[in-house]
C-alpha positions in Angstrom: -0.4 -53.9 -58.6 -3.0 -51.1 -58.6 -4.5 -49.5 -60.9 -4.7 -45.4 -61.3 -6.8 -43.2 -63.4 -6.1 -39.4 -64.1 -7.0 -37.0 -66.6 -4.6 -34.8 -68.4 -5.4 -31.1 -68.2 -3.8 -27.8 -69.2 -3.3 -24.9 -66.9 -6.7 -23.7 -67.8 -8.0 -26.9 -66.6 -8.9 -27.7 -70.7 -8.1 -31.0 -71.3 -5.3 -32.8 -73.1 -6.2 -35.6 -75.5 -2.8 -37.8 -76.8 -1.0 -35.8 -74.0 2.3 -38.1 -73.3 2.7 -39.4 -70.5 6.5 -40.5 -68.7 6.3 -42.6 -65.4 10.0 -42.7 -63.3 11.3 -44.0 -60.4 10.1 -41.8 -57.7 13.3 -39.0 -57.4 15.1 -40.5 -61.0 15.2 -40.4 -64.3 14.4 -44.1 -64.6 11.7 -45.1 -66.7 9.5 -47.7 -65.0 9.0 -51.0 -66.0 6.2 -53.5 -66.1 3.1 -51.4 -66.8 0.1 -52.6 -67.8 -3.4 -51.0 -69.6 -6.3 -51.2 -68.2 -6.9 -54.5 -69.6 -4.0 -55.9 -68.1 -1.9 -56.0 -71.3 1.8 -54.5 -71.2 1.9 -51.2 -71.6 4.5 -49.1 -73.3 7.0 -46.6 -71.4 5.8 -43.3 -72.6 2.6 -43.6 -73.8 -0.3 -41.1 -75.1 -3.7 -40.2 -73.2 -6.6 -41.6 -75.0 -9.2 -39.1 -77.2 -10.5 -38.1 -73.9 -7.4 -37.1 -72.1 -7.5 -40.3 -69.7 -4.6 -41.7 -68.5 -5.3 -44.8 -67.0 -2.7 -47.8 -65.8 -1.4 -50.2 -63.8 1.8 -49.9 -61.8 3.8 -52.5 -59.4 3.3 -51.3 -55.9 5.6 -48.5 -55.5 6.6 -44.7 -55.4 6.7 -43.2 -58.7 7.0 -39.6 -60.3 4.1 -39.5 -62.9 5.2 -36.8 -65.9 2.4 -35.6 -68.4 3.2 -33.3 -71.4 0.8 -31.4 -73.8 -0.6 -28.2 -74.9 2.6 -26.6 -74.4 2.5 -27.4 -70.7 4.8 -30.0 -68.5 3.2 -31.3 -64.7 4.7 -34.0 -62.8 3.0 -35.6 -59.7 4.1 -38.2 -57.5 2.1 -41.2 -56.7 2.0 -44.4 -54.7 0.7 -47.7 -56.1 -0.4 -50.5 -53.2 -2.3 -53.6 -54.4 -5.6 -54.3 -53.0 -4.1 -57.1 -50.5 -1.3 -54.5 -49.4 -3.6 -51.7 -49.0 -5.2 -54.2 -46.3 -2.0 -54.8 -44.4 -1.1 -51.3 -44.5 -4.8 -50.3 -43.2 -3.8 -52.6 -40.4 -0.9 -51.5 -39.5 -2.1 -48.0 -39.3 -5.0 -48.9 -36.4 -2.5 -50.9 -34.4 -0.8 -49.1 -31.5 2.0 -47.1 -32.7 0.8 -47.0 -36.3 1.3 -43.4 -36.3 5.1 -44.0 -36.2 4.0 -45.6 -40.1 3.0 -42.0 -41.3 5.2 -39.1 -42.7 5.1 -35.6 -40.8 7.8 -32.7 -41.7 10.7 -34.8 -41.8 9.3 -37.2 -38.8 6.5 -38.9 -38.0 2.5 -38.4 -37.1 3.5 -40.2 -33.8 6.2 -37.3 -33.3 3.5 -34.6 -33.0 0.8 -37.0 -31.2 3.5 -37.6 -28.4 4.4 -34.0 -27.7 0.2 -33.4 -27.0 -1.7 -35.6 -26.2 -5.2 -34.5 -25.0 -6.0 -35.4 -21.1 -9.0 -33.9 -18.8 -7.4 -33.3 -15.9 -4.3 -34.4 -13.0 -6.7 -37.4 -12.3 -5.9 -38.8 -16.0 -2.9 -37.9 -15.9 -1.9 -40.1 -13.1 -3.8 -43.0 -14.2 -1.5 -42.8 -17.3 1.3 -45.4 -18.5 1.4 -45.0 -22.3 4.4 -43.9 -24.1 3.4 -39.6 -25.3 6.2 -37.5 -23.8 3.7 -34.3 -23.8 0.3 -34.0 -22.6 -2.3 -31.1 -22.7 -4.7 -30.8 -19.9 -7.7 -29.5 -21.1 -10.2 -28.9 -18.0 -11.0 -25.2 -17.4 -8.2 -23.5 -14.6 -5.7 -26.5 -14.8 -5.3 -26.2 -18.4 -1.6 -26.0 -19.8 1.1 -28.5 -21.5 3.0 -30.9 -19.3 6.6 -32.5 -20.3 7.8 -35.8 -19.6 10.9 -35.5 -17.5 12.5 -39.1 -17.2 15.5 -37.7 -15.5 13.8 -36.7 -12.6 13.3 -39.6 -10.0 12.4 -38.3 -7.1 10.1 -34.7 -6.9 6.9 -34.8 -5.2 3.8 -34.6 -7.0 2.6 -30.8 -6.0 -0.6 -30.4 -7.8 -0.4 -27.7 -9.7 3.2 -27.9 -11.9 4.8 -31.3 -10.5 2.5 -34.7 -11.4 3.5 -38.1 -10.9 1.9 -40.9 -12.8 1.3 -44.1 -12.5 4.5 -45.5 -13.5 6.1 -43.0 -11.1 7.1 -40.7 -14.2 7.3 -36.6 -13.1 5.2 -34.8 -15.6 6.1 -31.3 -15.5 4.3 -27.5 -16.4 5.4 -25.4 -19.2 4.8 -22.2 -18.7 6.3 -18.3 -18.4 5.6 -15.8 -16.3 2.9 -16.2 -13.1 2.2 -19.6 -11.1 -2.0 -19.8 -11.6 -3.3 -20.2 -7.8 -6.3 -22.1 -10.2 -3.2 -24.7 -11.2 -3.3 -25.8 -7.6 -6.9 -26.2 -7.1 -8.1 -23.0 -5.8 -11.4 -22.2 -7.1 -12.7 -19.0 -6.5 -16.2 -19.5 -6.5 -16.9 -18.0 -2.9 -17.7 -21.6 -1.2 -14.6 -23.9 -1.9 -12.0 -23.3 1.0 -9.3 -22.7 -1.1 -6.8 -22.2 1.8 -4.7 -25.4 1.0 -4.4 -25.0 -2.3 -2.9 -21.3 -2.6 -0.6 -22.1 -0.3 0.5 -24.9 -1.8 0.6 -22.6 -4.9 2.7 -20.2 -2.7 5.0 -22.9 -1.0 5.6 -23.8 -5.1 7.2 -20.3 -6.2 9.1 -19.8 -2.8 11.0 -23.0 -3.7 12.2 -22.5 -6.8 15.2 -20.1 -7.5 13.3 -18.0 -9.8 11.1 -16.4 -7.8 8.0 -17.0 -9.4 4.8 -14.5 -9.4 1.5 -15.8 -8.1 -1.1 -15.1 -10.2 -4.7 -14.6 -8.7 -7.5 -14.7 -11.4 -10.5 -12.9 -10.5 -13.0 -14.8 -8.0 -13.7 -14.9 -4.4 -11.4 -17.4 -2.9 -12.9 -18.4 1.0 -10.5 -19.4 3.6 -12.3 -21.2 7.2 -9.0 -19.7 8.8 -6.8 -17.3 7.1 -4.1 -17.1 4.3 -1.1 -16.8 5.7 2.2 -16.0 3.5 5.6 -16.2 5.0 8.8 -14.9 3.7 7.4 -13.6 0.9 10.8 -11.8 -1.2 12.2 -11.2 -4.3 8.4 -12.0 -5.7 4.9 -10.8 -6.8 1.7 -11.5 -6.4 -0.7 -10.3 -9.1 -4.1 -9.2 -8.3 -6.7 -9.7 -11.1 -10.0 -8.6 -9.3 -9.0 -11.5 -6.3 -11.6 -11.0 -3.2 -10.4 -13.1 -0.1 -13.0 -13.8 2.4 -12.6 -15.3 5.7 -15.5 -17.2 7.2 -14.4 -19.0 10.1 -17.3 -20.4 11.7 -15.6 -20.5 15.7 -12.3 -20.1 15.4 -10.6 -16.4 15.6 -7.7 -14.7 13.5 -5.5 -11.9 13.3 -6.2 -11.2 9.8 -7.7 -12.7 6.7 -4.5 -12.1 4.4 -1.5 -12.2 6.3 2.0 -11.8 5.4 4.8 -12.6 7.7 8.3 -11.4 6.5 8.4 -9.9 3.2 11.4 -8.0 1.4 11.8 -7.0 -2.1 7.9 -8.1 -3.2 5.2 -6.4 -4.8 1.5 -7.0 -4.8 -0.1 -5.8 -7.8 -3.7 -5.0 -9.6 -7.0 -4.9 -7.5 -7.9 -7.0 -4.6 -10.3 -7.4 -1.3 -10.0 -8.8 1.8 -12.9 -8.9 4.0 -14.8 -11.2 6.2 -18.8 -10.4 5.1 -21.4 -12.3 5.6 -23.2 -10.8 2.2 -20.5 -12.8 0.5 -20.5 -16.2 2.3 -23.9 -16.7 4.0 -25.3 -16.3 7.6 -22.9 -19.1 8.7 -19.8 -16.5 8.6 -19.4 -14.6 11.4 -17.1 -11.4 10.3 -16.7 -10.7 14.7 -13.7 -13.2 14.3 -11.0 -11.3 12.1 -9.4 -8.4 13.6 -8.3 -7.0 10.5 -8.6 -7.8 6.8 -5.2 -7.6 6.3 -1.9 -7.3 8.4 1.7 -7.1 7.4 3.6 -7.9 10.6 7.7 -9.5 10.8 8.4 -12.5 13.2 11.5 -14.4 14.4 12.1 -17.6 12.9 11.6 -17.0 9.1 14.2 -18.0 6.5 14.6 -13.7 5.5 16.2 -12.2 8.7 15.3 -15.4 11.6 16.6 -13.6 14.2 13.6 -10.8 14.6 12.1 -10.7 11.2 11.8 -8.3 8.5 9.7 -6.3 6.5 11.7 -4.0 3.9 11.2 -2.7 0.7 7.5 -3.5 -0.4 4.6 -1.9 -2.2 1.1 -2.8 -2.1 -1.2 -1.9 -4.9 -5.0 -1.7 -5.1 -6.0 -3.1 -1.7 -9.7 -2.9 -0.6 -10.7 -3.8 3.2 -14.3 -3.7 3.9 -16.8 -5.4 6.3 -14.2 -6.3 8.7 -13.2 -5.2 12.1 -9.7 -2.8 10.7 -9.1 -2.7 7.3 -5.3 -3.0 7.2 -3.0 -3.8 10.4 0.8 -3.1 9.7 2.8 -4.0 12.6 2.4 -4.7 16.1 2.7 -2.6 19.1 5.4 -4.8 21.1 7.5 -5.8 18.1 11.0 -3.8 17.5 11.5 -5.8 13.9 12.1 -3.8 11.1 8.4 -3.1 9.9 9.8 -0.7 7.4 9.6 1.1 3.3 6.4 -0.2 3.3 4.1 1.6 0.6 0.7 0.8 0.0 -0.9 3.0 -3.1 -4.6 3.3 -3.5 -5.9 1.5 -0.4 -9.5 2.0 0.9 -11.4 0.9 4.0 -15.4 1.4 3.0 -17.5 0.1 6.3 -14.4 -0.6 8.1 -14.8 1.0 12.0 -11.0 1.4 11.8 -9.1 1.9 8.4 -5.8 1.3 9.4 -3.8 0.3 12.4 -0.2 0.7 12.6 1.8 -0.6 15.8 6.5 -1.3 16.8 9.1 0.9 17.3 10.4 0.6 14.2 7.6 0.2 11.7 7.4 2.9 9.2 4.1 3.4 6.4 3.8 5.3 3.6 0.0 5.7 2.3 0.2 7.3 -1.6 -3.5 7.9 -2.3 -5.5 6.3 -0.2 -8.5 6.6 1.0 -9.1 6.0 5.3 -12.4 5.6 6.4 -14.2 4.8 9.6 -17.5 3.6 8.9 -21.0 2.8 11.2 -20.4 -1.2 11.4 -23.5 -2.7 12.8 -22.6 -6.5 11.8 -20.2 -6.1 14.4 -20.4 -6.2 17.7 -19.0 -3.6 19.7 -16.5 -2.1 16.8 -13.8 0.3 17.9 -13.8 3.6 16.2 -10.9 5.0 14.8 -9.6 6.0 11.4 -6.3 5.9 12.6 -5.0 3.9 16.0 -1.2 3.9 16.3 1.0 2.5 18.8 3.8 3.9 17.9 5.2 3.5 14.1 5.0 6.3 11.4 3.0 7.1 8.7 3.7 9.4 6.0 0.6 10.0 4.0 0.6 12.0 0.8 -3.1 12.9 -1.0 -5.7 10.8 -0.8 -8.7 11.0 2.1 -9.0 10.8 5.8 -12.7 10.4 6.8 -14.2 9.2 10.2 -18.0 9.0 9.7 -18.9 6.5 12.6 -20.2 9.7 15.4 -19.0 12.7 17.0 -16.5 11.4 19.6 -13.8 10.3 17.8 -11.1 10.8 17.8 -10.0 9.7 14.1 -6.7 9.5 14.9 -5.1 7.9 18.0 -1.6 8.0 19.1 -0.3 5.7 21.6 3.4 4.9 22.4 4.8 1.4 21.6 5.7 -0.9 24.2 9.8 -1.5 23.6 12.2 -0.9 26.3 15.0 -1.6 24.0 13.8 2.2 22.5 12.0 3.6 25.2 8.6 3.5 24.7 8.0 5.8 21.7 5.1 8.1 20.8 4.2 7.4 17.2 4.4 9.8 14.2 1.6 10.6 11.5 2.8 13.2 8.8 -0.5 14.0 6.4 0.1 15.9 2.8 -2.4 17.1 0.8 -4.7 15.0 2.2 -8.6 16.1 2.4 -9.4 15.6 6.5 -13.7 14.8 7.3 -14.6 14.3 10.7 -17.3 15.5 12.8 -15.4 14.3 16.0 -11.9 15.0 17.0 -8.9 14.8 14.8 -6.4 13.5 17.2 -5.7 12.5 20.4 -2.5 11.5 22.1 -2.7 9.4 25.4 -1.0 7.0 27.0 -3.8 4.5 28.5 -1.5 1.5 29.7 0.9 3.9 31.6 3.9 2.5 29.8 7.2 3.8 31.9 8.7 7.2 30.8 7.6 7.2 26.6 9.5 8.7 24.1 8.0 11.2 22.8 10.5 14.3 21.6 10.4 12.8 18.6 7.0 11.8 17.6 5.1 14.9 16.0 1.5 15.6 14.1 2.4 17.3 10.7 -0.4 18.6 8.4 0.8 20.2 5.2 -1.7 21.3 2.6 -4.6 19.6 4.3 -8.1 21.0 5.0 -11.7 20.0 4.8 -15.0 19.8 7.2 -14.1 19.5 11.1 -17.5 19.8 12.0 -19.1 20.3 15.0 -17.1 18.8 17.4 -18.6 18.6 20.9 -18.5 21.1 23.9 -15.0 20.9 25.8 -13.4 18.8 22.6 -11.0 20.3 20.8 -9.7 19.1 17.7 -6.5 18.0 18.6 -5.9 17.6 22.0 -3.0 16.0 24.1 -3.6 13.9 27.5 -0.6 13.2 28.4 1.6 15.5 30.8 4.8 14.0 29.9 4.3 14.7 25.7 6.8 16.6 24.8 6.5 16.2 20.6 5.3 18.7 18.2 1.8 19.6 16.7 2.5 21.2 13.3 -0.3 22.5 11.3 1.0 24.4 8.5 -0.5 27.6 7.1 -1.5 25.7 3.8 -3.9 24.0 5.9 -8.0 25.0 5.7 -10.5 23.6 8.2 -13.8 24.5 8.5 -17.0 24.4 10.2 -20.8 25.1 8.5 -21.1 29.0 8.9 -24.2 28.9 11.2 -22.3 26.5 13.7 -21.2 29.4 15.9 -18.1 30.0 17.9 -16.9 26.8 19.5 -16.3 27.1 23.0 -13.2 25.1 23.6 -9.8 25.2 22.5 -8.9 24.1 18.8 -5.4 22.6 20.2 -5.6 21.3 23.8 -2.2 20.8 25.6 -3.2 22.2 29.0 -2.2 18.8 30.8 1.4 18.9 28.3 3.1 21.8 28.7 6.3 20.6 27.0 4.4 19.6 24.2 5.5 22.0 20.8 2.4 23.0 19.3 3.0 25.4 15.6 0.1 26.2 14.0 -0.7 28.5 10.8 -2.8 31.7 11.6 -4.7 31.2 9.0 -5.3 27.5 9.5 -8.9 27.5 11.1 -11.2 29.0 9.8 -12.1 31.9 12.3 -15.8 32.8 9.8 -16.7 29.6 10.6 -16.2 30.1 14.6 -13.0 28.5 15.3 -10.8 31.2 18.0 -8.2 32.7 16.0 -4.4 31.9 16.1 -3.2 31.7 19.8 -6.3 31.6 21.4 -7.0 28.3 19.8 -4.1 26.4 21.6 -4.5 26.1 25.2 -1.4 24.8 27.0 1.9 23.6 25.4 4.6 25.9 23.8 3.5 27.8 21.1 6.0 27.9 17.8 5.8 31.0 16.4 8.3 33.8 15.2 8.4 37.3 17.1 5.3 38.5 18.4 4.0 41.0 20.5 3.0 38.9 23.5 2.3 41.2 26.6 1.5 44.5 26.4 0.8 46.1 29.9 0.4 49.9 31.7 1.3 51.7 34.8 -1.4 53.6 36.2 -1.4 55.2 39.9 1.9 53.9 40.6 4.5 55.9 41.9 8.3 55.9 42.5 9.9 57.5 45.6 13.8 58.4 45.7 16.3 57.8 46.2 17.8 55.0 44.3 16.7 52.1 41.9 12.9 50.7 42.0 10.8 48.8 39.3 8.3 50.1 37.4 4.9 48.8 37.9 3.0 48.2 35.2 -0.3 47.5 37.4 -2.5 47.1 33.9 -2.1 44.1 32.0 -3.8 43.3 28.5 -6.0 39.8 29.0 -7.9 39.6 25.8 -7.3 37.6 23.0 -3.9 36.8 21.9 -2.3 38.5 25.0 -4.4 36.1 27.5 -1.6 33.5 26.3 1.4 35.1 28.3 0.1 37.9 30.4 0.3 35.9 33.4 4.4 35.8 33.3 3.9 39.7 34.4 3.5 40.4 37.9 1.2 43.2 38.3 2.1 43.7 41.9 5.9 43.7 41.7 6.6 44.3 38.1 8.4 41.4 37.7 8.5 39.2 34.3 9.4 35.9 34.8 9.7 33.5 31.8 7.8 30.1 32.1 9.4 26.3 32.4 9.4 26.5 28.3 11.2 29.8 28.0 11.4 31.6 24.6 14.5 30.7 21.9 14.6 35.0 22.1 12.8 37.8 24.4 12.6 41.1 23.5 11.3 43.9 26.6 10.1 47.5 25.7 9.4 50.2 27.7 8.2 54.1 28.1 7.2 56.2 31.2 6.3 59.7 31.7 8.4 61.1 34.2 7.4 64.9 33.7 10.4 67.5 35.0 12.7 64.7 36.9 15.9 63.3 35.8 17.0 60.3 35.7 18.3 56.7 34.0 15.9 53.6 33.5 17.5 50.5 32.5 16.3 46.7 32.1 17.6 44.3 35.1 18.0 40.9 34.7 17.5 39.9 37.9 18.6 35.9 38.1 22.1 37.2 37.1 22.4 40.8 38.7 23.2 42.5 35.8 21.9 45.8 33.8 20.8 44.4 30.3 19.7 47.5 28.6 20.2 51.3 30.1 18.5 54.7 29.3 18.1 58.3 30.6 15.6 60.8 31.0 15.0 62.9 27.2 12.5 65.6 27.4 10.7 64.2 30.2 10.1 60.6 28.8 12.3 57.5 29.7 12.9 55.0 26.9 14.6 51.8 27.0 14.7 48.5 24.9 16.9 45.1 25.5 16.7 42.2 23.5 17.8 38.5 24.8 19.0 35.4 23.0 18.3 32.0 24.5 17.2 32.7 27.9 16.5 30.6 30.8 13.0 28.9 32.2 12.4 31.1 35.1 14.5 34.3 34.3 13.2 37.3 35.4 13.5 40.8 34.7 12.7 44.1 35.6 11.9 47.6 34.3 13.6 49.8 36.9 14.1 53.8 37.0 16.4 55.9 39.4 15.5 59.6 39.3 16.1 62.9 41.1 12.4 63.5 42.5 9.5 62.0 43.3 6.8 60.6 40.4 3.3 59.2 40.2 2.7 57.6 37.3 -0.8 57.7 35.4 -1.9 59.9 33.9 -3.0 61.3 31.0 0.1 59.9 29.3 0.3 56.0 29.2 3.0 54.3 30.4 3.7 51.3 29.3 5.6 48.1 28.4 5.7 45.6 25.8 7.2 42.2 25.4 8.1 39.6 22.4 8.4 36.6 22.5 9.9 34.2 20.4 9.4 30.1 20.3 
């Protein structure tokens, strides 16, 4: 028996002298029997408080519902009475193993909640452990999380991060939504650990499960000695939380820091770096040994598309590239795999010698706001220049920044064909929208430096749309965009929305803005207003040298006859002996012989021609009439009106090489000259 004291009280907390007091059967209406006072003399079944409202008594061991009634007020409470030797057993029992199973808990037990979480530093605990919890929380910082028991598993391996086996060969299990924690696996991030094994053990974790888990990269600098290298990376994400991956290889040399082989349907989100600086590892790195910070490329033999690889469908958020060799790499120059709706928003290059390389016959980039720089790199040694280097591939580039910053010989963008003789070869092409252009050296420059046989090039094209900025001061004989290549035959667009400029005390540059003089199938368009001609760039046509100009109808030759003379009889061409030379008109004058009076149309004839023509013939009569003279036939025809001939003719589509003639057949003899020009003017079309 044991005995319990209380003290009655109202709701006031007043006490309740004589209260009466009922004790039951815990849950009854059954009055309990053998209760003693405090003496141990029988006690009665009610019974009243004493003058100081205790209520004190002795109970056999049991669960009883204690009743106390006074002042108007009725409070029940349930109590246990254990004897002092029971107490002692029960004490006991509660510090032997599994005396938690003795205490209550929300319909269950203590030992219910206690096996659902039990506390455990880390994996090394965990697979030291053979009790009998069911849940276990791991506590240390980056591998914290709940793990379940799973009994029914026999047989998974023990991954370190989400799968742990312990020492009775039970699989403990991760519970978790959303993202697989690269910090779950190991990785570190603290710049010095090589983390390598254990991301891609993180990675290898969420490509074999069916439902496509994201990795998760907290923020820290996690060090590779050789690279990261993802493959068949679909139907995923990765998620960027301020993640910096540095390579520091110490001998060894790589494509890329961050690479990803095969990739469709995935996303790579929030902010990131990949670069191979020595500020961030120590002089032991030596950032010479990574090409590029990181590449995107598709190979044969992955499980996506084994045959040649893929890339399809990705975006690319918040990449930065810096203190490496090229920022990004997409591509390669040999490869025909779909490389393709690619998308990479926000990317930036800061002291990168080349921003981004792009290379395959079928790899296409789109660039949304991003910002390509070539930077001076002296930790390097002996860093290529370039902003852009393409062999082959397109880019389509909307806003954003395109800055080379490294000298003055460029050229920021190169343009090389890709090596595929499944597609011949084919130029690249780079399409730039609102995009702010700063280079002191060349733009572009399209060459072919390996010789490849025969490129295709009719369809790769420079487009500029609603760009402008400083061009500088780009050296003697270099023009801005210029073409090396005489078998180019793609197209040079510059759109009038465009605006480049030089200081205003630079002068006028001496070379041509466009140079195509060794590509004369190459299509060059070009805004007139494009250049700016205050700050000394040659106006219009006589900034493009070479090529075939774009442009609608425009007066293209205007020439004279001076001191020439006709004789009759019959038909004989007008001379026109002076030819304008000067500015727009140097461009085509040569097509008119001033000896013969013959026009002849170039190799890259007009899509229309249009030929005017007036002569003074004083008193004679007479016709004049255009010739064609490749197909012997009269093409326009007029007479003699008040002693002036007239005539016009206008042709659709002609021919390389046509030519044409002014003629006249009149009555009498006529020198021409005068004090009345005669003359002849031609429009061209391309």
């Amino acid at each position: 028996m044991e005995l319990k004291t209380y003290f009655a009280q109202d709701a006031s907390g007043n006490i309740m002298p004589g209260a009466t007091v009922t004790v039951y059967e815990a849950g009854t209406a059954t009055l309990a029997t053998g209760l003693q006072d405090e003496s141990g003399s029988p006690l009665a079944n009610p019974f009243t408080a004493d003058s100081s409202a205790k209520v004190a008594f002795y109970a056999p061991d049991g669960l009883y519902d204690i009743t106390v009634v006074g002042n108007g007020r009725t409070v029940t409470i349930r109590a246990q009475f254990v004897s002092v030797d029971g107490a002692s057993v029960l004490r006991a029992d509660l510090a032997a193993t599994g005396g938690a199973a003795l205490v209550g808990y929300d319909g269950g037990t203590a030992q219910d909640v206690l096996d659902d979480a039990k506390p455990m530093a880390n994996y090394t605990a965990l697979r030291a452990y053979t009790g009998r919890a069911t849940g276990v929380r791991i506590t240390q910082s980056g591998l914290a999380g709940f793990f379940q028991r799973d009994d029914a598993d026999t047989t998974s391996a023990d991954n370190g991060g989400t799968i742990i086996v312990d020492a009775s060969g039970r699989r403990w299990k991760r519970l978790f939504v959303g993202a697989v924690n690269v910090k779950w696996f190991g990785a570190v991030g603290d710049g010095v650990t090589d983390d390598t094994a254990a991301i891609l053990a993180a990675y290898t974790y969420c490509k074999s499960t069916t439902l496509h888990y994201g990795l998760r990269f907290p923020a820290g600098k996690y060090l590779t000695r050789s690279q990261f290298v993802f493959t068949d990376f679909y139907f995923g994400t990765m998620q960027m939380e301020g993640a910096a991956f540095i390579g520091a290889s110490e001998s060894a040399s790589y494509d890329a820091v961050f690479k990803v082989v095969n990739a469709i349907n995935a996303k790579i989100t929030g902010a990131w770096t990949a670069t191979a600086s020595s500020i961030e590892t120590g002089p032991a790195n030596n950032p010479n040994l990574y090409e590029n910070g990181a590449f995107f490329t598709a190979a044969p033999g992955g499980a996506i598309e084994p045959t040649k690889g893929i890339i399809a469908f990705v975006d690319v958020y918040g990449l930065k590239s810096t203190r490496v060799a090229c920022g990004l790499k997409v591509g390669e120059k040999a490869n025909d795999a779909q490389v393709a709706e690619i998308t990479f928003h926000g990317y930036m290059s800061p002291y990168c010698p080349k921003a981004i390389t792009v290379g395959g016959s079928q790899t296409v980039v789109n660039l949304n706001g991003c910002i390509l720089s070539s930077n001076p790199a002296p930790f390097l040694t002996a860093p290529d220049y370039k902003t852009v280097k393409m062999d082959g591939g397109y880019i389509n580039m909307v806003g954003g920044e395109l800055a080379y910053h490294s000298d003055n010989t460029g050229p920021a963008v190169l343009m090389m064909p890709a090596e595929s003789v499944l597609y011949g070869n084919p130029y690249p092409q780079i399409y730039l929208s609102g995009v702010l252009i700063e280079t002191s050296a060349p733009f572009a420059k399209i060459e072919n430096p390996d010789a490849l046989s025969a490129p295709a090039s009719y369809l790769s094209q420079i487009s500029l749309v609603a760009c402008g900025g400083y061009s500088g001061d780009l050296p003697s004989g270099s023009a801005f965009i210029s073409v090396d290549d005489a078998s180019y035959s793609g197209k040079i667009t510059i759109d009038e929305s465009c605006n480049f400029y030089r200081t205003l005390t630079a002068g006028t540059r001496a070379g041509a803005t466009i140079n195509c003089s060794t590509a004369p199938n190459a299509k060059v368009s070009v805004g007139r207003r494009a250049f700016d001609t205050a700050t000394g760039y040659l106006p219009w046509m006589q900034g493009v040298s070479g090529g075939q100009l774009l442009h609608g109808q425009e007066l293209a030759i205007m020439a004279y006859a001076n001191a020439s003379s006709y004789t009759s009889p019959g038909s004989k061409n007008v001379v026109f002996n002076t030819v304008e030379n000067t500015g727009n008109y140097a461009r085509y004058q040569s097509m008119l012989n001033t000896t013969t009076g013959v026009l002849t149309l170039s190799s890259t004839p007009p899509s229309a021609l249009r030929v005017e023509a007036s002569v003074l013939v004083g008193s004679v009569t007479g016709d004049i009439f255009i010739q064609d003279i490749t197909n012997g036939r009269v093409v326009a025809f007029g007479q003699v009106v008040n002693g002036v001939a007239n005539v016009c003719a206008s042709v659709a589509n002609p021919i390389a090489g046509q030519q044409f003639a002014v003629q006249v057949n009149l009555s009498g003899n006529v020198t021409f000259g005068g004090s009345i020009t005669n003359n002849i003017a031609v429009y061209l079309q391309y």
